[in-house]
N, C-alpha and C positions, 0 to 999 in steps of 0.2 A: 925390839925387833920381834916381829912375827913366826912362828916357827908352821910352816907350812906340813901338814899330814897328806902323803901322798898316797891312798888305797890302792893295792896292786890287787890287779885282775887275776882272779886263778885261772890258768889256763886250763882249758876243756880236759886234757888229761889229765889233768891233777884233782880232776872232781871224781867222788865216789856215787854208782851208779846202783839202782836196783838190776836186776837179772835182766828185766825186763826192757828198761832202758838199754843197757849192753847190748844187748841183744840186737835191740834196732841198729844201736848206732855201729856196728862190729859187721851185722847183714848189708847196712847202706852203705858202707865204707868201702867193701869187698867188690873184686872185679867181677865179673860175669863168669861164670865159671869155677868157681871156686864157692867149696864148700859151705853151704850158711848153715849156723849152728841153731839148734833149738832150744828151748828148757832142761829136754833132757840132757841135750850134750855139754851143756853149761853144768848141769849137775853131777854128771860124769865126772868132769874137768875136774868140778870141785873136791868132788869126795876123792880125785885123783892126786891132789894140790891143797888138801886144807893147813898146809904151812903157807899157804900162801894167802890166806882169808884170814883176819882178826873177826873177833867175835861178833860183827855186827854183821859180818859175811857179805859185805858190800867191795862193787866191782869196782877197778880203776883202768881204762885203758890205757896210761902207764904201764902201770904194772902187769894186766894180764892178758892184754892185745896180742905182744906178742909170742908171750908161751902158748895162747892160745892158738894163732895161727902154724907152730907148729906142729904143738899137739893133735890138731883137729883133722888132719888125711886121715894118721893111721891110726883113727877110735872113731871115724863112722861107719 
């Protein structure tokens, strides 16, 4: 009998993102109204939060979607 290998899909928040990519997808996710974050304030964030970065310093919207939305009123 054949033993079938099933590839599970990572789900989109479980992938690690450059700044950049974050970025978009963090800006295009957000309602109208609500604060969009830049470079800088993603670097902010970081140097605010680097327990929360392993050394490749790549983002995960998991993990920092939503510290970020609520860190993000009061540091812009």
């Amino acid at each position: 009998m054949k033993k079938v290998l099933k590839l599970r899909k990572t789900p989109p928040d479980e992938i690690f993102l450059t700044t950049h990519e974050f970025m978009e997808s963090f800006n295009g996710n957000m309602p109208d109204g609500y604060p969009r974050v830049t470079a800088f304030t993603l670097q902010k964030f970081k140097d605010a939060h680097t327990s929360l970065f392993k050394s490749d310093g790549l983002w995960s919207l998991s993990l920092h979607r939503k510290r970020m939305i609520d860190w993000l009123p009061q540091n812009i």
